[in-house]
VEXDREN-2710 file (C-alpha; in Angstrom, 1 decimal):
% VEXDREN-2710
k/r/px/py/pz
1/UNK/40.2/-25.9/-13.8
2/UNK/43.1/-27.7/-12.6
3/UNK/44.6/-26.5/-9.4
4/UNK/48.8/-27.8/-8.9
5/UNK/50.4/-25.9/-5.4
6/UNK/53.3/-26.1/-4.7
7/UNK/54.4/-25.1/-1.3
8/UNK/58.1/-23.8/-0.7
9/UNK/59.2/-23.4/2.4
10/UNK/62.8/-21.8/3.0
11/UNK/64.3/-22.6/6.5
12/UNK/66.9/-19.7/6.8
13/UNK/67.5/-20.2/10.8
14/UNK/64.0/-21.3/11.5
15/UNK/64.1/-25.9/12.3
16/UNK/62.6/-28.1/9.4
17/UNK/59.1/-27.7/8.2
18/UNK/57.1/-30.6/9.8
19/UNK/53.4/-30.5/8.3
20/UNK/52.0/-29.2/5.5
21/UNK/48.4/-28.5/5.2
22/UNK/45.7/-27.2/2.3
23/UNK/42.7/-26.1/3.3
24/UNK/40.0/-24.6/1.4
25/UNK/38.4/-22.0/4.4
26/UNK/38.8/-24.5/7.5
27/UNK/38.1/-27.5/5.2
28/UNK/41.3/-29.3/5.7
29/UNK/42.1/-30.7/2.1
30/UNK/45.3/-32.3/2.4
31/UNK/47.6/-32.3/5.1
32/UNK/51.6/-34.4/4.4
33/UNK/54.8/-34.4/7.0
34/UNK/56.6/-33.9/3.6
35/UNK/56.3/-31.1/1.3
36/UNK/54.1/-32.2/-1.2
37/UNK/51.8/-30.4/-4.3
38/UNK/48.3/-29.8/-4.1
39/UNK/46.7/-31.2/-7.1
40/UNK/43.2/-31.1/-7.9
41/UNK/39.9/-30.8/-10.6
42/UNK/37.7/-28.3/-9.8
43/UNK/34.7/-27.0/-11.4
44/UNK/35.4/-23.2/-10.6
45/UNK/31.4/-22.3/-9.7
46/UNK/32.7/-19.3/-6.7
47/UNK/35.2/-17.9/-5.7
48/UNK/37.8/-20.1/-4.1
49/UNK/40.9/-19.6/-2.0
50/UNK/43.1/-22.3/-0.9
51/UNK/45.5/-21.6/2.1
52/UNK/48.4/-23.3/2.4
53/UNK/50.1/-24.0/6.4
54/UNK/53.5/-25.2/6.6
55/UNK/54.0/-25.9/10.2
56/UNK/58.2/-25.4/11.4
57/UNK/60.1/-26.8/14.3
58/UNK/62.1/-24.4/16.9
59/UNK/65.5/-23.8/15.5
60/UNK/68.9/-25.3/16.6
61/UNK/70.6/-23.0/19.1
62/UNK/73.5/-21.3/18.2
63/UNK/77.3/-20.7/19.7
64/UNK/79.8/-17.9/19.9
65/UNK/83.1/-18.7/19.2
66/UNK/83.5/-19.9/23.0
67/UNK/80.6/-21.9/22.9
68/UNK/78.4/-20.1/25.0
69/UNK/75.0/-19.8/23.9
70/UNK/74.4/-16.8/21.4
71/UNK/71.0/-15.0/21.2
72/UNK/67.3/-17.5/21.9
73/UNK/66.7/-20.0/19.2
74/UNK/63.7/-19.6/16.8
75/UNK/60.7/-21.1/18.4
76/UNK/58.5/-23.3/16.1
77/UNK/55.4/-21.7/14.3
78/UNK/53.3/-21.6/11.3
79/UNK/53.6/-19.9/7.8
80/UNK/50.4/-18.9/5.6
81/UNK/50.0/-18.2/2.9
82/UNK/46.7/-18.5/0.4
83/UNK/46.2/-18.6/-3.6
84/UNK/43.1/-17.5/-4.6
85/UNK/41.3/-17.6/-7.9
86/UNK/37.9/-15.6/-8.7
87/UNK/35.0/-16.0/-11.3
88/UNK/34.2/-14.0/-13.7
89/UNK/32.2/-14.2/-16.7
90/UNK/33.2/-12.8/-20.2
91/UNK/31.1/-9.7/-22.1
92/UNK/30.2/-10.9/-25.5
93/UNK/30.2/-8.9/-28.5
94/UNK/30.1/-9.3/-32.5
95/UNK/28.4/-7.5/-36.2
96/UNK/27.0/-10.2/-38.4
97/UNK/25.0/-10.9/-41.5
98/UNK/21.7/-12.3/-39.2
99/UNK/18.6/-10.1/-39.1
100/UNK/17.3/-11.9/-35.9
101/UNK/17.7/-11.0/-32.6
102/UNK/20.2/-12.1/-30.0
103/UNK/17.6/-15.1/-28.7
104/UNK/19.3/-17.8/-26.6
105/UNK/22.8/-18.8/-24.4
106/UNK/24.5/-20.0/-28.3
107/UNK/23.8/-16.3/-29.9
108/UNK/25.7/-14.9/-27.1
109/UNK/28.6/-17.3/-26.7
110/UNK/28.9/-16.9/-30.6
111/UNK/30.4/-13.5/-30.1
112/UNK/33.8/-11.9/-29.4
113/UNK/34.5/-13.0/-25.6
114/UNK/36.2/-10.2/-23.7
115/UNK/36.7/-9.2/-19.5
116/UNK/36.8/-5.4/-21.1
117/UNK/34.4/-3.0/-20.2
118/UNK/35.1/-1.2/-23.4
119/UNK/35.3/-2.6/-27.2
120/UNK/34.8/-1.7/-30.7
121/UNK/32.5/-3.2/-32.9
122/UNK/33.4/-3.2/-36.4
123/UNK/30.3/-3.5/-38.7
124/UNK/31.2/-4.3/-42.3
125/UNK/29.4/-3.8/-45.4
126/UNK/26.2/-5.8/-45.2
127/UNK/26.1/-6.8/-41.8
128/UNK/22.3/-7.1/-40.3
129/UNK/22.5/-6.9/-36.6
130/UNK/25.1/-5.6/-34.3
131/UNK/25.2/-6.2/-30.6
132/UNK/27.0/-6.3/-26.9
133/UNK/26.0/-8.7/-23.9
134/UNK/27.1/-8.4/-20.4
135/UNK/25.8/-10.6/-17.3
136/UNK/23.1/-8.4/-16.0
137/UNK/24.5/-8.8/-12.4
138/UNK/27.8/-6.6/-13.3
139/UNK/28.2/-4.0/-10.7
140/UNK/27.4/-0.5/-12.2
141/UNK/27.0/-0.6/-15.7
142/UNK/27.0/2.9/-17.3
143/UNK/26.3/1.6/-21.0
144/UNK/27.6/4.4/-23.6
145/UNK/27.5/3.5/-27.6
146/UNK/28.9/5.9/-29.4
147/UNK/28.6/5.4/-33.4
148/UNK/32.0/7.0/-35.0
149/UNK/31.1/10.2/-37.3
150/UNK/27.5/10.2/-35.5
151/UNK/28.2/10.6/-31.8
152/UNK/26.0/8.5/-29.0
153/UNK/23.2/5.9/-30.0
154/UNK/22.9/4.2/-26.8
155/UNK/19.0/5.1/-27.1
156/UNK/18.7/3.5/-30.3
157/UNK/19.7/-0.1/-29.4
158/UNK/16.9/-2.7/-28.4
159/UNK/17.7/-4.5/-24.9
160/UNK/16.7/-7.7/-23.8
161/UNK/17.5/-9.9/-21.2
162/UNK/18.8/-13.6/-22.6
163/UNK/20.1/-16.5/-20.0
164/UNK/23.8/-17.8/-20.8
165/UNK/25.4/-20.7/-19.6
166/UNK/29.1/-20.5/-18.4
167/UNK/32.0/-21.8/-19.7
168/UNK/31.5/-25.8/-20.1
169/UNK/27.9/-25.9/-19.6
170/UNK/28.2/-24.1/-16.0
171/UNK/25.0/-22.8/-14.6
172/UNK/23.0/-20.3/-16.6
173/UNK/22.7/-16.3/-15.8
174/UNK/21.0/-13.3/-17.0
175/UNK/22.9/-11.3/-19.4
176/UNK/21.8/-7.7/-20.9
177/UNK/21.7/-7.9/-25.0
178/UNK/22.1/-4.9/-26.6
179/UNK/21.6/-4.8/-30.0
180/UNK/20.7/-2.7/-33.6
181/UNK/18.9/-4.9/-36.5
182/UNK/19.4/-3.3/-39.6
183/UNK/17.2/-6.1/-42.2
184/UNK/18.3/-4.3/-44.9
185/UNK/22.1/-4.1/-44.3
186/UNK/24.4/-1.4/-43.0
187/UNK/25.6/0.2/-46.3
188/UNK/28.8/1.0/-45.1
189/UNK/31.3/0.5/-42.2
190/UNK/30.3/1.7/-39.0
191/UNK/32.4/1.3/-36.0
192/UNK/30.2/1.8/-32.8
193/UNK/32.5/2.1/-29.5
194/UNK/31.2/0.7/-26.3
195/UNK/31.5/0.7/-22.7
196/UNK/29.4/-0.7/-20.4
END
């Protein structure tokens, strides 16, 4: 992923910003007298948030129409503020004409990618195998197939437990296959509504 921030800092009454700092937790990443972007290549692997500091002088005192002194200055401080970006890894789904099971990381990634929870599988004419994956650490699945004109089938699917790489070769993880072989071939549509 490649990360560009760019800080904006508006003065209003407050004096000129005089540092800018990135930090990734108390890491300081980059730190610039000048407002500057953040750029940088990262291999997104956790959850990351990078905080951005912009560090302001006091500001400039101000005068009545007399030129007395009107109200206290702004004294110098520090702004925060963070972007934050958070993994996440897809649910797979698809219908096709293989009478195998879901075996390895390529079966899964061959499917429909989707963050949903909930999807429709559309099984054509012929199709051998029909099937869902989801990473086996999702928080509270409550898996529900319901097959259109039949009502719920969730006890009819085979599950199995295949390891999946991420996105670009990332680091492996459980997911939960399942799935519905049919050798001989669904005879018609089916649509089989999920949510996991």
């Amino acid at each position: 992923m490649n990360l560009n921030i760019v800080p904006t800092y508006t003065k209003n009454s407050a004096g000129e910003a005089s540092q800018y700092r990135f930090k990734n937790g108390n890491n300081l990443l980059l730190s610039s007298s000048t407002a500057t972007t953040f750029t940088s290549s990262v291999q997104l692997i956790a959850n990351l948030t990078i905080g951005c500091e912009v560090s302001y002088l006091s500001g400039d005192q101000r005068y009545d129409n007399t030129g007395a002194s009107s109200g206290t200055p702004p004294t110098s401080g520090v702004l925060t503020a963070n972007s934050s970006y958070t993994i996440f890894r897809n649910n797979f789904y698809a219908a096709d004409g293989t009478s195998t099971a879901v075996a390895n990381s390529n079966d899964v990634r061959s499917g429909t990618a989707t963050t949903s929870r909930s999807f429709t599988i559309n099984i054509t004419t012929g199709n051998k195998r029909a099937w869902f994956a989801f990473p086996s650490n999702l928080s509270n699945p409550n898996v529900v197939v319901t097959q259109r004109g039949f009502g719920v089938i969730t006890s009819a699917l085979t599950i199995s437990t295949v390891s999946v790489a991420g996105a670009n070769g990332y680091s492996p993880i459980n997911y939960t296959v399942y799935s519905y072989l049919l050798p001989s071939g669904y005879l018609q549509n089916q649509f089989y509504d999920v949510t996991i």
